[in-house]
C-alpha positions as CSV (number, residue, x, y, z in Angstrom):
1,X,28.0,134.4,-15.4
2,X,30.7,133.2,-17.9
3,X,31.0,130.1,-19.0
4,X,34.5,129.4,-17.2
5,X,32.1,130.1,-14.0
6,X,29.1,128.5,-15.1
7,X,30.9,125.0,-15.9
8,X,32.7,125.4,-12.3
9,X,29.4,125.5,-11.2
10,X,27.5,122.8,-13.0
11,X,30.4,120.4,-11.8
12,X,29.9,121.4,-8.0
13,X,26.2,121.0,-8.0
14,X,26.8,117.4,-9.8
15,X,29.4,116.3,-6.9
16,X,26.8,117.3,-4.7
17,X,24.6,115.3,-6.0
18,X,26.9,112.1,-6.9
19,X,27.6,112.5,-3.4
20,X,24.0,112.9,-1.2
21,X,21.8,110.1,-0.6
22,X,19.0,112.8,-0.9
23,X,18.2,116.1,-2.4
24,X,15.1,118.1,-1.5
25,X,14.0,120.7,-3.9
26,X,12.3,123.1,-2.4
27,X,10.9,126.5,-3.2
28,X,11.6,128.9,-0.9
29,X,9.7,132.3,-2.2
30,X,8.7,134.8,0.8
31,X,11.4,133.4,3.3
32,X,14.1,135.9,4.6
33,X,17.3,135.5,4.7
34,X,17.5,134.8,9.0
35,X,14.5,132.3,7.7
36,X,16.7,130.2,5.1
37,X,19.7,130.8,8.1
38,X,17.4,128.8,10.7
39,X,16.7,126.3,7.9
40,X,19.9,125.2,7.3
41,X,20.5,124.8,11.0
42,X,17.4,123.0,11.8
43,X,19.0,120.3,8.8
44,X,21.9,119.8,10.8
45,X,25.5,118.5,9.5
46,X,24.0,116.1,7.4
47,X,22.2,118.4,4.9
48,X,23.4,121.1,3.1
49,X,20.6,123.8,1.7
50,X,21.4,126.0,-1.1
51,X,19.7,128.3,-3.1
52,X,20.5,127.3,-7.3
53,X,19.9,128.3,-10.4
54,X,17.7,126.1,-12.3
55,X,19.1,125.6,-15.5
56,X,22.4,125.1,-14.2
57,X,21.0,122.5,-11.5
58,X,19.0,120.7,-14.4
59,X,22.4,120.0,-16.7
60,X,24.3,118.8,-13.2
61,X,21.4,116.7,-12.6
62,X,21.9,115.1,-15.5
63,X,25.3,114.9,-15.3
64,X,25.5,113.3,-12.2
65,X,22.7,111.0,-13.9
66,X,19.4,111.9,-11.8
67,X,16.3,112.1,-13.3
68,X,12.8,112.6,-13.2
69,X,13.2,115.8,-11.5
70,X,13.6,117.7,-14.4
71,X,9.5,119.6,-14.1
72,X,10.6,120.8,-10.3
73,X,12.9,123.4,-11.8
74,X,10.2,126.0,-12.4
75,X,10.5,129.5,-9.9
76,X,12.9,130.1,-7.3
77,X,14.6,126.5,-5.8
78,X,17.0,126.1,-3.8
79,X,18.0,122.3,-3.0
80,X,18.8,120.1,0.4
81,X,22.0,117.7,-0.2
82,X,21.4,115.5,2.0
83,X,24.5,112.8,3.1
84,X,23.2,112.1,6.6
85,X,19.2,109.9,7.3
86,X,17.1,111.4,4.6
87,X,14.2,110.3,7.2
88,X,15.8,113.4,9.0
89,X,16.1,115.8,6.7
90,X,12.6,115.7,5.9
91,X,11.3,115.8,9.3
92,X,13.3,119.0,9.3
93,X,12.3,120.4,6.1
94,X,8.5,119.4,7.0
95,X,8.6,120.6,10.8
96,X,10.1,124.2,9.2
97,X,7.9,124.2,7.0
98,X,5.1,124.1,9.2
99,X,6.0,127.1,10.9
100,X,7.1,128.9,7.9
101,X,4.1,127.7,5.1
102,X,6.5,130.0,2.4
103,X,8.5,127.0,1.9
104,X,7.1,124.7,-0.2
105,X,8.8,120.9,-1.0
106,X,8.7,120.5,-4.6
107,X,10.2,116.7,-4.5
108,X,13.1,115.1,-5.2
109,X,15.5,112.1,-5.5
110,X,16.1,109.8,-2.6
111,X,18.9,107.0,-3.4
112,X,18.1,107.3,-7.3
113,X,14.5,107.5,-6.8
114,X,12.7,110.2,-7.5
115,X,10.1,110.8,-5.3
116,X,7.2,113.5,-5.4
117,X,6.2,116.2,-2.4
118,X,3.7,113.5,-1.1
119,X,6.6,110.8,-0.7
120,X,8.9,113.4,1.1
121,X,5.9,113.9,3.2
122,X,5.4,110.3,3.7
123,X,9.1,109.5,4.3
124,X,8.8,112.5,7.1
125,X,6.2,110.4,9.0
126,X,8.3,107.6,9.2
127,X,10.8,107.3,12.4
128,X,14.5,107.4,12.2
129,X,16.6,104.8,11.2
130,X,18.1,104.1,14.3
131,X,14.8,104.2,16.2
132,X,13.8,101.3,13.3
133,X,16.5,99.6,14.2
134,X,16.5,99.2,17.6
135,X,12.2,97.9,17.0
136,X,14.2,95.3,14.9
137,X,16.4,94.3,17.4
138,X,13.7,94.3,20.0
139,X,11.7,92.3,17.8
140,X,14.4,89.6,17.2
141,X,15.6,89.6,20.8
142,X,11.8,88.6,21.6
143,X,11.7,85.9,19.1
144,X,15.1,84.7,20.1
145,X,13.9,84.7,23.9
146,X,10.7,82.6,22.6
147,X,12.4,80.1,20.8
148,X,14.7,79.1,23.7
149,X,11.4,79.0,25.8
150,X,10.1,76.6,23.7
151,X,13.6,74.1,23.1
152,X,13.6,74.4,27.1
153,X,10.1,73.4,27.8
154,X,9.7,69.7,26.6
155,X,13.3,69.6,28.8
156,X,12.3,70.9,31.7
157,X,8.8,68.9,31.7
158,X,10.9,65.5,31.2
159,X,12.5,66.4,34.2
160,X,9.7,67.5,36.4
161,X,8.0,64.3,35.0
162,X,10.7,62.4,36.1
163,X,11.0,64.5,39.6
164,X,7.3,63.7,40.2
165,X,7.4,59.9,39.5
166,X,10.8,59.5,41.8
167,X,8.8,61.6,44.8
168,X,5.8,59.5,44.0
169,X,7.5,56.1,44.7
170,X,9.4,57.3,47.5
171,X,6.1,58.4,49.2
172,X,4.7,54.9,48.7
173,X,4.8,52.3,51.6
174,X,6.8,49.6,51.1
175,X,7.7,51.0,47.8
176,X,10.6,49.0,46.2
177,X,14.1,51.2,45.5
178,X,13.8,52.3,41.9
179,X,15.5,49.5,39.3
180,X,18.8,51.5,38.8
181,X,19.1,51.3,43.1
182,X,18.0,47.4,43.2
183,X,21.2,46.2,41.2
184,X,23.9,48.6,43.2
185,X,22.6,47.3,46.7
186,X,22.6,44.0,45.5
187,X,26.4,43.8,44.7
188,X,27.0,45.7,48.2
189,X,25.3,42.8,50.1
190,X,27.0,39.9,48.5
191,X,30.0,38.4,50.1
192,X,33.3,39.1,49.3
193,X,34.9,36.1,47.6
């Protein structure tokens, strides 16, 4: 390549990875070309895979101010830019990757962090981000639902309290009309001046 090219290059690799949240490196030795095809739709529109050059990836890398990933470049890589749920992108990579064992996730960066093939792994396993959000809301709805239970409860037993003592005295012979009664009656029954 020459160098006009090259620097081209280095500067679109580093947008892409100024702009992803992720990047998978992966090596992708013994995988055809229909293979890589299906890849890159099983990622979706939120990842982009593309077969790099590693010396050119390693000085965008740094330019776009990733590190620690700088011991993946070794063999054939090519790299998934993720801008959509990294939780996603590596369920895809991992779920290809069990049917087609040539692929092979060398690590990478997630939101600055670098993160080795185990952490992509682990980050696979976990579920979606909006499937952790809606357990969140679930989980607040509950305690919101319990919390009014319990502010209603000392209520509502005042007033079954009270209900009960008014039934009781009414079910009383000869029971007296309750004090807040005995005063109304009485200014009914005096005379009119």
């Amino acid at each position: 390549m020459a160098k006009p090219e090259k620097t081209a290059a280095v500067a679109e690799i580093a947008e892409e990875f100024r702009g992803a949240t992720a990047a998978v490196l992966t090596e992708y030795r013994g995988l055809t070309v229909s293979q890589l095809t299906e890849l890159r739709r099983t990622l979706g529109e939120g990842a982009r895979y593309a077969v790099v050059k590693n010396t050119l990836t390693k000085i965008a890398a740094e330019q776009a101010g990733v590190t620690g990933i700088d011991d993946l470049f070794v063999g054939p890589t090519a790299v998934a830019f993720v801008t959509g749920d990294p939780v996603e992108a590596a369920k895809g990579l991992r779920d290809f990757a069990r049917a087609n064992p040539a692929l092979v996730v060398k690590g990478g960066v997630v939101e600055g962090k670098a993160m080795t093939a185990d952490e992509i792994r682990k980050l696979a396993d976990l579920e979606s981000r909006e499937v952790l959000l809606a357990k969140l809301a679930g989980a607040m709805k509950g305690s919101l639902a319990g919390a009014v239970g319990l502010f209603a409860a000392p209520l509502s037993q005042v007033a079954r309290l009270a209900e009960a003592l008014r039934e009781q005295r009414a079910s009383q012979p000869g029971a007296e009309a309750p004090a807040a009664e005995a005063p109304a009656a009485e200014a009914a029954e005096a005379p009119a001046e």
